[in-house]
C-alpha positions as CSV (number, residue, x, y, z in Angstrom):
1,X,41.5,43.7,52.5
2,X,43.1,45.7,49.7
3,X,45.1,42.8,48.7
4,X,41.6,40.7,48.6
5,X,40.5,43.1,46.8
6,X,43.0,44.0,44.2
7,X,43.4,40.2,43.5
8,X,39.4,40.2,42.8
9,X,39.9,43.1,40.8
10,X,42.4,41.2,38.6
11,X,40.6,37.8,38.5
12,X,37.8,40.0,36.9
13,X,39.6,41.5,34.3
14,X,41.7,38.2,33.2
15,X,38.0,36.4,32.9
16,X,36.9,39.3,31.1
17,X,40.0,39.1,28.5
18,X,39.9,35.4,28.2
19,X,36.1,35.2,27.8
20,X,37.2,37.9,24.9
21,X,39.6,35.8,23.4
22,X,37.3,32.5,23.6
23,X,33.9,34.2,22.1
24,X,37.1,35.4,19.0
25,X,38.5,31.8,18.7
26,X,35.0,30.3,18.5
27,X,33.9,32.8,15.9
28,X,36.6,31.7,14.0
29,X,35.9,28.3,13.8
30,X,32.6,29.0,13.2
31,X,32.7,31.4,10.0
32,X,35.6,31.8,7.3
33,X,35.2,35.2,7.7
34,X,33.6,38.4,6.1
35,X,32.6,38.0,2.3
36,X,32.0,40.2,-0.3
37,X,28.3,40.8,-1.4
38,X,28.1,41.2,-5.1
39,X,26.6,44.7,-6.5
40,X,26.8,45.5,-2.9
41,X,28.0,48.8,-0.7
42,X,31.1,49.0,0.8
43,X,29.8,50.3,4.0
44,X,32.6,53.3,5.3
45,X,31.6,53.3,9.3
46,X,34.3,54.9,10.7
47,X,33.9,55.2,14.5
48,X,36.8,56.5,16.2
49,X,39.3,59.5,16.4
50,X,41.5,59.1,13.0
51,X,45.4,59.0,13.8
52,X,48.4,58.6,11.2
53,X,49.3,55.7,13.0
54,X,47.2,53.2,15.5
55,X,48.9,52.2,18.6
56,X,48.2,48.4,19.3
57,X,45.4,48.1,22.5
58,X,46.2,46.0,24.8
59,X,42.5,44.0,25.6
60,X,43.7,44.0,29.6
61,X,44.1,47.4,29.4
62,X,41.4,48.6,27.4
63,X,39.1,46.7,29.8
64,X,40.8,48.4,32.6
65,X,40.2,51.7,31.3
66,X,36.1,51.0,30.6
67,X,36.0,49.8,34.3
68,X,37.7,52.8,35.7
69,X,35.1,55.3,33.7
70,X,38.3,56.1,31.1
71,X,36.6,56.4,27.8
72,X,39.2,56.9,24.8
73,X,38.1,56.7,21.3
74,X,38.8,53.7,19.0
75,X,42.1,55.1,16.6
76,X,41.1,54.7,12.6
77,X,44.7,54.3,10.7
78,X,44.6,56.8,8.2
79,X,46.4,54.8,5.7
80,X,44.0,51.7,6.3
81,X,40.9,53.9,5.2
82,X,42.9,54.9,1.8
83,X,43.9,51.5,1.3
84,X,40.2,50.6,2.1
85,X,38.6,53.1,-0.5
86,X,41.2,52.3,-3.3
87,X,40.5,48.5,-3.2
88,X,36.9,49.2,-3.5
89,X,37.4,51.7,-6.5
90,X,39.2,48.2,-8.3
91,X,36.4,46.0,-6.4
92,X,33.8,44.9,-9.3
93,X,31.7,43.4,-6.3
94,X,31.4,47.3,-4.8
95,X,28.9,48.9,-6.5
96,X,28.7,51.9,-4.1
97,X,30.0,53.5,-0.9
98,X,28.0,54.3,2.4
99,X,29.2,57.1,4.2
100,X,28.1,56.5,7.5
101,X,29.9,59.0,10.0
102,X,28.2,58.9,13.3
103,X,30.7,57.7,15.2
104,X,33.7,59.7,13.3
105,X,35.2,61.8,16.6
106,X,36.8,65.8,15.5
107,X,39.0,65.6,12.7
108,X,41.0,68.2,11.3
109,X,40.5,69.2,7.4
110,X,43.7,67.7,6.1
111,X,42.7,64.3,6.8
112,X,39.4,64.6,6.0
113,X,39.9,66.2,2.8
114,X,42.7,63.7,2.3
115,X,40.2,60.9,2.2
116,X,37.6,63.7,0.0
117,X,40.6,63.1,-2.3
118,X,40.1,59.5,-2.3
119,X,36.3,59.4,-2.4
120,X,36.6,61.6,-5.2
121,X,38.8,58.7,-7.2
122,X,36.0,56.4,-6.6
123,X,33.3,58.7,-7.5
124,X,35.5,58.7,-11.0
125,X,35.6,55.0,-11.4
126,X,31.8,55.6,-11.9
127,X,30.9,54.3,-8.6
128,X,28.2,56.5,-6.5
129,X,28.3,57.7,-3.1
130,X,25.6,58.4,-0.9
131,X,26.0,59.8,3.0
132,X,23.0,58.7,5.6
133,X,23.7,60.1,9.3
134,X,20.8,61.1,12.1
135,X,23.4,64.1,12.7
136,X,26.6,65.7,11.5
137,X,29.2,67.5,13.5
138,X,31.2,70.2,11.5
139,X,34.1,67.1,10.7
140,X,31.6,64.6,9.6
141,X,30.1,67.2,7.1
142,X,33.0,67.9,5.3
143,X,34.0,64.3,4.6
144,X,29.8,63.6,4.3
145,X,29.9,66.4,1.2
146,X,32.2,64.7,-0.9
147,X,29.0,62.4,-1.5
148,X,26.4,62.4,-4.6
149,X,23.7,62.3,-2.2
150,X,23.7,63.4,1.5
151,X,20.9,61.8,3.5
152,X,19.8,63.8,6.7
153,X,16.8,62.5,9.5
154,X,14.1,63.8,9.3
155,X,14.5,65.0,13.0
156,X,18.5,65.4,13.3
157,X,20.7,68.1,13.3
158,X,24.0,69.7,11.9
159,X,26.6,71.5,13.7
160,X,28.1,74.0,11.8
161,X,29.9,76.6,13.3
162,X,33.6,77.5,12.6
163,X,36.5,77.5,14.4
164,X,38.3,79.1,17.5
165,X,40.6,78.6,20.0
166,X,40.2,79.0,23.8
167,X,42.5,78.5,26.4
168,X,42.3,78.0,30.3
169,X,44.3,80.6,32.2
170,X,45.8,79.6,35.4
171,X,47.9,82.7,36.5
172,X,45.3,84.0,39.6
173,X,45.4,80.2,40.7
174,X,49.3,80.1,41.0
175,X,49.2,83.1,42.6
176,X,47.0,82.2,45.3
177,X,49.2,79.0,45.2
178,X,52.2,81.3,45.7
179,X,53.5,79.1,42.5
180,X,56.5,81.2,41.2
181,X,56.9,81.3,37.3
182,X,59.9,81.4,35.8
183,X,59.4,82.2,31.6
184,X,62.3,82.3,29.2
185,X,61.2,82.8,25.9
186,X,61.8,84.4,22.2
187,X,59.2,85.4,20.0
188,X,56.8,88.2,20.3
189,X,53.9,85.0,19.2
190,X,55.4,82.3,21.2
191,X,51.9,82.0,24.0
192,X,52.3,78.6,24.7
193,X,53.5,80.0,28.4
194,X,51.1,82.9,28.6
195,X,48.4,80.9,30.7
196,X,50.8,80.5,33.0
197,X,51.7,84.1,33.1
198,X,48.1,85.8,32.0
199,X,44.5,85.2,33.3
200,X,43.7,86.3,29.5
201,X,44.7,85.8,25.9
202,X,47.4,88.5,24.6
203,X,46.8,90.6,21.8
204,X,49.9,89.7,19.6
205,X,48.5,85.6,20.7
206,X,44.5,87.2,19.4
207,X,46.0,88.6,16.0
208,X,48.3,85.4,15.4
209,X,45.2,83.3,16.0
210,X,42.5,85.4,14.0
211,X,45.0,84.9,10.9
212,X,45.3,81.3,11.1
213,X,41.8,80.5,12.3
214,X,40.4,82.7,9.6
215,X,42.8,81.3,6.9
216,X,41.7,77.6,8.1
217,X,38.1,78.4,7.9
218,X,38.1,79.7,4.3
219,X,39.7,76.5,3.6
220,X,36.9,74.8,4.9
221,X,33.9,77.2,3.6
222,X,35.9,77.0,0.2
223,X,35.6,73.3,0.2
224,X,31.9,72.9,0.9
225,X,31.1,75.2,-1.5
226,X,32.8,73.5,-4.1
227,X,31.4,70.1,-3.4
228,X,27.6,71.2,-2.9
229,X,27.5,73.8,-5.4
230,X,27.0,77.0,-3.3
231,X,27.3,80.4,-3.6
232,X,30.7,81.9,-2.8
233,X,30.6,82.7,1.3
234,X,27.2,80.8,1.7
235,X,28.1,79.7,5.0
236,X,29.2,83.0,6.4
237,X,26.1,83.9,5.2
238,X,24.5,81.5,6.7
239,X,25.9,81.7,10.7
240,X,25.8,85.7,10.2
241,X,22.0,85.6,10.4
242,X,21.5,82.1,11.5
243,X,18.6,83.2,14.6
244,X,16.7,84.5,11.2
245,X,17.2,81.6,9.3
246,X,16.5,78.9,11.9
247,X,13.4,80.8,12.6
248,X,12.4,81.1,8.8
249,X,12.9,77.1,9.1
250,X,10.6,76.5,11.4
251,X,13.2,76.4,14.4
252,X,14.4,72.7,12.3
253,X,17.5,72.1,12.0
254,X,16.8,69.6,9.2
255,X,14.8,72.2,7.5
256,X,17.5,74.3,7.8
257,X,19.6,72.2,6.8
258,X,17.9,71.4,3.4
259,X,16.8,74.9,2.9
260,X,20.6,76.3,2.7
261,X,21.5,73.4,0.5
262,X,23.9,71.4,2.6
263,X,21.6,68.3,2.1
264,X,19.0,66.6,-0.3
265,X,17.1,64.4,1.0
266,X,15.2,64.2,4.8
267,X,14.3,60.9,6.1
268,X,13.7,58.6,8.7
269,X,16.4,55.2,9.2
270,X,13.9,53.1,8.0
271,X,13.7,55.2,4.4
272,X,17.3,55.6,4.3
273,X,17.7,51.8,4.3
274,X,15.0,51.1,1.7
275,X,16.3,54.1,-0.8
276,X,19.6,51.9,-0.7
277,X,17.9,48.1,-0.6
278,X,16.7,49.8,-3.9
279,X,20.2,50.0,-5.0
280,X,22.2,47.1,-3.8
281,X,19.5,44.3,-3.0
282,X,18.4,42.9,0.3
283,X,20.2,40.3,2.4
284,X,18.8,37.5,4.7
285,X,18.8,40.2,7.5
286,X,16.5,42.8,5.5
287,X,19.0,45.6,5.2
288,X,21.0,46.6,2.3
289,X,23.6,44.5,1.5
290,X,26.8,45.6,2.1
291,X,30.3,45.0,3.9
292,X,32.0,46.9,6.6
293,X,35.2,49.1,6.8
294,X,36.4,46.7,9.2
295,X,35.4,43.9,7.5
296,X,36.6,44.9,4.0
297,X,40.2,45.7,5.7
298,X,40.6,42.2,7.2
299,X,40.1,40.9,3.6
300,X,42.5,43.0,2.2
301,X,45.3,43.6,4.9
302,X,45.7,39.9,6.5
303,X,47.0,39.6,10.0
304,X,50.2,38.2,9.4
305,X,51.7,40.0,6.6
306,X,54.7,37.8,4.6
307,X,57.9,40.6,3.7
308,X,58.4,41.2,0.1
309,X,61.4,42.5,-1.1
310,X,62.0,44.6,-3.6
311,X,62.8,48.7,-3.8
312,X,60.5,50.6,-1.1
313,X,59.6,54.0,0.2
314,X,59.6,53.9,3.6
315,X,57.5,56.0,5.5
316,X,57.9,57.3,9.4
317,X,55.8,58.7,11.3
318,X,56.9,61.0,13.6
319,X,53.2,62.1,15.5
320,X,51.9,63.6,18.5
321,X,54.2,65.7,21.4
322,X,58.0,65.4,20.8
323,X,59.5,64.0,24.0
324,X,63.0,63.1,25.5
325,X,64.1,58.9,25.0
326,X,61.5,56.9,23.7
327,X,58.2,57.2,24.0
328,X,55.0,55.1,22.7
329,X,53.3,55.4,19.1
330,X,50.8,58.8,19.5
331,X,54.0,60.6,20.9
332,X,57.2,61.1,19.1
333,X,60.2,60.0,21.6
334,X,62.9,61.1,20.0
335,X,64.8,58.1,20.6
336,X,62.1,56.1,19.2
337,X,61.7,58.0,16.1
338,X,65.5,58.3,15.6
339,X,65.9,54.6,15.3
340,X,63.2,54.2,13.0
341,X,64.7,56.9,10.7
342,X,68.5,54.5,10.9
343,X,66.7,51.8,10.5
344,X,65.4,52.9,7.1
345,X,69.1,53.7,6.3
346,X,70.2,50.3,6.7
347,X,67.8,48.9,4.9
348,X,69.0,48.2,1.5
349,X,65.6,47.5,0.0
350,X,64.6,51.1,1.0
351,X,65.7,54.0,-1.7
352,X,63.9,56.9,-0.1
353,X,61.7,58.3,2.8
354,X,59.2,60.3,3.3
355,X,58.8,61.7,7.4
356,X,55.2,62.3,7.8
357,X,55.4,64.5,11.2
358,X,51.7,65.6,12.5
359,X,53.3,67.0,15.7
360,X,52.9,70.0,16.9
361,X,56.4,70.2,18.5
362,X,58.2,69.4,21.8
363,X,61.1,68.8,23.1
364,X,64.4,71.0,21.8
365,X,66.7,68.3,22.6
366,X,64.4,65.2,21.0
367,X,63.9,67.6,17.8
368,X,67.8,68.2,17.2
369,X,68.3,64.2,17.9
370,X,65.7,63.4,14.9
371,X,67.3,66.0,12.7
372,X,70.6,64.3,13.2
373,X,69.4,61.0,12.5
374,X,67.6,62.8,9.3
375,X,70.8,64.2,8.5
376,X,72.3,60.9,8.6
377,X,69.6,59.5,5.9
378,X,71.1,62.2,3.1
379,X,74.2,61.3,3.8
380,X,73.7,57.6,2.5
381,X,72.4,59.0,-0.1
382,X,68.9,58.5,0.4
383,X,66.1,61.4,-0.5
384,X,63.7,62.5,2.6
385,X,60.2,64.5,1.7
386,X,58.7,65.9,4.2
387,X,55.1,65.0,4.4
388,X,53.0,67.5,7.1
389,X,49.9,66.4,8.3
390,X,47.8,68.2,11.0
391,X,50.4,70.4,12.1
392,X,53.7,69.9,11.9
393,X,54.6,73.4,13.7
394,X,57.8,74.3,16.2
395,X,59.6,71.1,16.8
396,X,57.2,69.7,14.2
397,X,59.0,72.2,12.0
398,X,62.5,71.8,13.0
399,X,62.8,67.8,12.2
400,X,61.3,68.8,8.5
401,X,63.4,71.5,7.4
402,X,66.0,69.8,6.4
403,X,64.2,67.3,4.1
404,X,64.9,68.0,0.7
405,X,61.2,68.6,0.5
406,X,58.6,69.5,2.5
407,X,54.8,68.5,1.5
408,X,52.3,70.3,3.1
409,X,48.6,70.1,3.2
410,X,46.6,73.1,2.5
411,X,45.0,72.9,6.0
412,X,48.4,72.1,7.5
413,X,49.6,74.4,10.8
414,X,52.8,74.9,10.2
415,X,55.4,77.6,11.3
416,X,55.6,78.7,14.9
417,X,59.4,79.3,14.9
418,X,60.0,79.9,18.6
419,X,61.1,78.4,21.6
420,X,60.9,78.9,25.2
421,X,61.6,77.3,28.4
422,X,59.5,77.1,31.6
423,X,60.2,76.6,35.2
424,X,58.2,76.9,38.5
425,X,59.4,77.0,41.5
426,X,57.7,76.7,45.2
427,X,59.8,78.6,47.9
428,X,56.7,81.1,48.8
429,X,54.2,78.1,48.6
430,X,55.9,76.0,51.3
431,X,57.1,79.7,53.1
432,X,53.0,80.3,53.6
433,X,52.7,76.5,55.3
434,X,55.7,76.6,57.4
435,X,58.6,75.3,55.3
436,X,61.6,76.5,54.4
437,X,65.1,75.6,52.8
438,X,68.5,76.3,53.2
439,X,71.6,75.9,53.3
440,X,75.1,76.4,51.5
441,X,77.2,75.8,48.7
442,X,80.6,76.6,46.3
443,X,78.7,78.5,44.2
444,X,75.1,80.6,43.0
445,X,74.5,77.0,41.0
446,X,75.0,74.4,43.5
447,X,71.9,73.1,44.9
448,X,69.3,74.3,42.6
449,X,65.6,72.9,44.1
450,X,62.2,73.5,43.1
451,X,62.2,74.7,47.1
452,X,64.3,77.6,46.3
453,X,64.4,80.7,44.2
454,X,66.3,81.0,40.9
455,X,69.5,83.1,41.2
456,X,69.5,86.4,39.1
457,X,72.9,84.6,37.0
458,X,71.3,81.2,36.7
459,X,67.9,83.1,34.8
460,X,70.7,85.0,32.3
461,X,72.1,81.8,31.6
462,X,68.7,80.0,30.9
463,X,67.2,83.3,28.9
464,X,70.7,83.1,26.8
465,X,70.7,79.6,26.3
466,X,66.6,80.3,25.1
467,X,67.8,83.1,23.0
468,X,70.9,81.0,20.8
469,X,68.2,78.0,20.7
470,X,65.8,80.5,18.4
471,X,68.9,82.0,16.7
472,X,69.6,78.6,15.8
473,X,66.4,77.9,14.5
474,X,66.3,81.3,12.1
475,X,69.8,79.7,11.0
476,X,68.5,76.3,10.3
477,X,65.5,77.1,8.7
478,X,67.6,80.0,6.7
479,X,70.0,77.4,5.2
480,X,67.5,74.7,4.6
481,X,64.6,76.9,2.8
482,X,67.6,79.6,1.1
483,X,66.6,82.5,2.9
484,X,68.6,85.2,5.0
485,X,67.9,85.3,8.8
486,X,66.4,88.6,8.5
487,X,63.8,86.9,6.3
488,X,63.2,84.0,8.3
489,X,62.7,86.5,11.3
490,X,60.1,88.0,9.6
491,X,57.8,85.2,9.4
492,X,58.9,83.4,13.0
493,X,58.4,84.9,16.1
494,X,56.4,82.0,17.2
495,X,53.9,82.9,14.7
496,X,51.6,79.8,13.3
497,X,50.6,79.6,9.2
498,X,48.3,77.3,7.6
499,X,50.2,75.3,4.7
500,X,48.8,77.7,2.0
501,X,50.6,80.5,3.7
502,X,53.7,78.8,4.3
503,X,54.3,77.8,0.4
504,X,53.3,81.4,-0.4
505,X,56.2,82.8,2.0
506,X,58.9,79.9,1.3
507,X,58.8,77.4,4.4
508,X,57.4,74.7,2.2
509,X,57.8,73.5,-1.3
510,X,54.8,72.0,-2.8
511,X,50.8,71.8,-1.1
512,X,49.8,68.2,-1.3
513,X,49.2,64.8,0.9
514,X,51.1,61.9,1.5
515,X,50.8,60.6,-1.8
516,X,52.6,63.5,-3.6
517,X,55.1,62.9,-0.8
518,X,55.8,59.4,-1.8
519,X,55.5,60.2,-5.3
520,X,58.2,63.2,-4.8
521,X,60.4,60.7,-3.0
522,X,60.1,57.9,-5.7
523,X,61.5,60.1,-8.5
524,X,64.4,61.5,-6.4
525,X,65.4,58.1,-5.8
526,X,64.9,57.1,-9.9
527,X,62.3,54.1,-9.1
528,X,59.7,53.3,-11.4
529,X,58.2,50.5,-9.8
530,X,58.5,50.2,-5.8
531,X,56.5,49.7,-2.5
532,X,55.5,51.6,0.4
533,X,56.3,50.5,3.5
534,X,55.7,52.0,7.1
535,X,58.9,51.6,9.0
536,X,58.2,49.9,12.1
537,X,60.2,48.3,14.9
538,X,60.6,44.9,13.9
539,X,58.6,42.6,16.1
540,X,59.5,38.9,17.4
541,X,57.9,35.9,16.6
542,X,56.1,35.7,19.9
543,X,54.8,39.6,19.4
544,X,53.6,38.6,16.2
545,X,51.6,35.8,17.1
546,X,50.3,37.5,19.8
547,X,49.6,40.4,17.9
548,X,47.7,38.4,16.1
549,X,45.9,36.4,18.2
550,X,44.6,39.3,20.1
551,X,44.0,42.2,17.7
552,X,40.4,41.0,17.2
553,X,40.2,41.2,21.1
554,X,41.8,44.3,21.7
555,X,39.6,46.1,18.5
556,X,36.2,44.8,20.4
557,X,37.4,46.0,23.9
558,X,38.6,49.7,22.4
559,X,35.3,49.8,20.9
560,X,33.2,49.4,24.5
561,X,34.2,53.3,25.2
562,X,32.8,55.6,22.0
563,X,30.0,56.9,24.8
564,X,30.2,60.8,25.3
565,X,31.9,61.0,29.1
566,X,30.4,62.9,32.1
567,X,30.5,66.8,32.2
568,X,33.4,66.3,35.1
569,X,35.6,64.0,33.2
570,X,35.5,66.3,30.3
571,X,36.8,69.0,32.1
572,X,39.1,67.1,34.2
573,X,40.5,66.0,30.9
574,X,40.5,69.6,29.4
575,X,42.6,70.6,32.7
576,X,44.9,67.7,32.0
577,X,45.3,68.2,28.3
578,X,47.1,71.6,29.4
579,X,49.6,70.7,31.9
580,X,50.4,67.3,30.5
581,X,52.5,67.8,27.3
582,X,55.0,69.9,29.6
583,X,55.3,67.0,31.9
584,X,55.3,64.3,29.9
585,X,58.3,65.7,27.1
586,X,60.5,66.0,29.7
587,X,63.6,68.2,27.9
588,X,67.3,67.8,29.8
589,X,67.4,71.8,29.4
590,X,64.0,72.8,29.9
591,X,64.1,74.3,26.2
592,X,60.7,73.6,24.5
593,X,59.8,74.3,20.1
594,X,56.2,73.3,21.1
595,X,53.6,75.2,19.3
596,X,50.3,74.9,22.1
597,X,47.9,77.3,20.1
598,X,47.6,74.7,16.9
599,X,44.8,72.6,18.6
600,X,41.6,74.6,17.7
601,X,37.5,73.5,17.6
């Protein structure tokens, strides 16, 4: 029966895929594809979690997933939106830009205020911008108030309400589990282990996290008051007495809304759309007329891209957790990345790089193996900037610093100079159900289990081993950034600083995006005129075409699962997001520069 039914469950999804791929194929021989509208809007409908770099969805998989309940957002490539928004500033068929940010997922600041930046260069090319949205999440706003005119509905909302970080605590748990915890660890800030040790947040973890929260959130006030025009601390002002002021709106949040300033105009969808039919025309279906993000990027980024040679900058990404071998595009395996970074050193059309990391850390072993290989790009002669994104904290930290710059946003996380190691073992847990181990050996280290204790010698040799990996880290960041080790010390401890700290107290050289970063890298290398090029693994012929072939298919089936999930899934995924990154980066030592405090909401 399972066999029946597995092969019906297959049968279903390969009709699913190829019914996919036909409905693509027809289109295509239907239409020759998106077009232009002339004084029309460049429509900026970005639905989807944005990511430094998309991972390819596999339509099979993607289908798969939406059967099973699994509902990840779409991935938006970062540099596909600028590329997007600076075609359109040189488009003379683009009058204006749409923000439409419903479907945006949370986005930290640095890319949001990365594309602000570009928005900005559009707004300059005399272009206008307008924002329309029946809500706005804290994210959406900020990119939404880089527009000339923010549209709200008439009955939406806005979520505005700082940030914070909260963890789940497990220690009670594993106790009643009779889990032991073994925690090796240097730093009085390093808490990545303390739910595992604590059923609470510890004070040094509370202080470290008020200071970067705090320093984050001025960032983001400091913004929004620039762009609307506000008072200096109108929003602290604003959530301080927010019950009086919701009230003295009429319990609206539109009303509130409008009233504090954050928007101008309240209306319903079917205003909004006539306000901008006013502006661009009205096509042969009666809306505005306009063209997509994802239709404007098919036009200008074709499928099959021909190489063109010339001098480069080559750009790799190094983002997500920092694991052991290689690993897939949202996770940096330090294989993988490694042989990206040689790759770019045997090209001789590439003059320089820039390592954009948004990782937060990982893996001790995978860190040191993309340092080497970094190491191995200045020796050829070839300048590396640093470019942080997100966070680029811990491990994130360690494959930067010895860059000959480092570029960091002003939003970045950066810091957390730490490292610990974790191991649990299970002797009282299988003691309380009946099971036991022994046995003997030549010595205290033969036979080491998760079914038996930790000998007293082999925890000195793991807290030692812990204790040279952070004084190698105050050396290393000491000789890369020209400081003493008493200095570095200072400012590590496994504590976390937002970019504009870390130029203030030396661990980076310039506050910027990726754009300075290849700029920087240009001029070390003495080009004038060059391209940028993401260093990828180079695919096959057959990968290409089917690349090709099934992108379309693999876009449509990513975006069947935007939906909000079920109350259980999110916390089943909330558990998961804990424990995973511990499993999943796998270090030969058990030594881990992983900053886990640098997600926040």
């Amino acid at each position: 029966m399972w066999k029946a039914l597995n092969g019906l469950r297959r049968l279903v999804m390969s009709l699913l895929v190829l019914f996919i791929v036909i409905a693509i194929i027809g289109s295509l021989g239907e239409s020759e594809g998106p077009e232009v509208p002339k004084d029309g809007a460049l429509l900026l409908n970005l639905d989807g979690v944005l990511v430094e770099k998309a991972k390819t969805v596999d339509p099979l998989e993607a289908v798969a997933q939406e059967l099973q309940g699994s509902k990840e957002p779409p991935e938006i490539q970062m540099s596909d939106v600028l590329d997007v928004i600076k075609n359109a500033k040189d488009d003379n068929r683009i009058k204006l830009m749409v923000l439409k940010l419903d479907g945006l997922w949370t986005t930290s600041p640095d890319k949001l205020m990365t594309i602000g930046d570009a928005i900005n260069d559009f707004k300059a090319a005399g272009k206008q911008v307008i924002a329309k949205g029946d809500y706005y999440t804290q994210g959406q706003y900020l990119l939404a108030a880089y527009a000339d005119t923010i549209y709200l509905n008439d009955v939406g909302f806005m979520s505005i309400d700082g940030f914070g970080r909260y963890r789940i605590y497990y220690k009670s748990l594993l106790d009643k589990l009779k889990i032991t915890t073994h925690v090796f660890r240097v730093g009085t800030f390093k808490s990545a282990v303390e739910p595992y040790i604590r059923d609470d947040m510890s004070e040094p973890a509370k202080e470290a996290n008020r200071v970067f929260l705090g320093a984050l959130w001025q960032q983001y006030q400091d913004k929004i008051v620039e762009l609307r025009k506000l008072e200096p601390g109108a929003l602290d002002a604003m959530l301080d007495n927010l019950p009086a002021r919701f009230k003295g709106a009429g319990a609206d949040f539109a009303q509130l809304a409008l009233k504090e300033g954050l928007v101008d105009k309240l209306a319903s969808r079917e205003e909004m759309d006539q306000a901008l039919i006013a502006l661009t025309g009205e096509d042969e279906d009666h809306h505005y007329r306009r063209i997509s993000f994802d239709d404007y990027l098919s036009i200008i980024h074709p499928k099959l891209p021909m190489p063109k040679p010339g001098p480069k900058v080559g750009v790799v990404v190094a983002q997500g957790e920092i694991v052991d071998g290689e690993a897939p595009v949202n996770m940096s395996g330090g294989d993988t990345i490694a042989a990206l970074l040689r790759q770019a050193r045997l090209d001789d059309d590439i003059k320089a790089v820039v390592l954009r990391v948004d990782s937060p850390g990982g893996s001790a072993f995978a860190s040191e193996i993309i340092r080497k290989e970094l190491l191995e790009l200045k020796k050829a002669g070839k300048p590396v900037v640093a470019s942080m994104g997100t966070y680029a904290a811990s491990g994130g930290y360690w494959i930067s610093a010895s860059a000959d710059e480092i570029v960091a946003h002003p939003t970045t996380l950066t810091g957390s100079i730490g490292i610990f190691g974790l191991l649990a073992t299970f002797e009282n847990s299988l003691d309380a159900i009946g099971v036991h181990s022994d046995g003997v050996g030549t010595s205290d280290y033969a036979g080491l289990t998760l079914t038996r204790p930790l000998s007293d010698n082999f925890k000195a040799i793991i807290q030692a081993n812990v204790e040279n990996g952070y004084d190698r880290f105050l050396n290393l960041v000491a000789e890369s950034r020209n400081m003493t080790k008493e200095q570095v010390n200072q400012i590590a401890q496994g504590r976390i600083w937002i970019g504009a700290q870390a130029k203030e107290l030396g661990l980076v050289d310039k506050l910027g995006d990726i754009q300075v970063a290849i700029d920087d890298a240009a001029q070390m290398a003495g080009l004038d005129k060059y391209k940028v090029e993401q260093v990828k693994r180079p695919l096959s012929p057959k990968e290409e075409f089917m690349q090709a072939l099934f992108g379309d298919a693999a876009k449509l089936a990513a975006g069947m699962q935007t939906s909000q999930t079920p109350w259980v899934s999110q916390l089943l995924k909330a558990l998961d997001k804990e424990v995973a990154p511990l499993v999943e980066m796998q270090d030969p030592q058990g030594m881990y520069l992983y900053c886990r405090d640098c997600g926040y909401e």
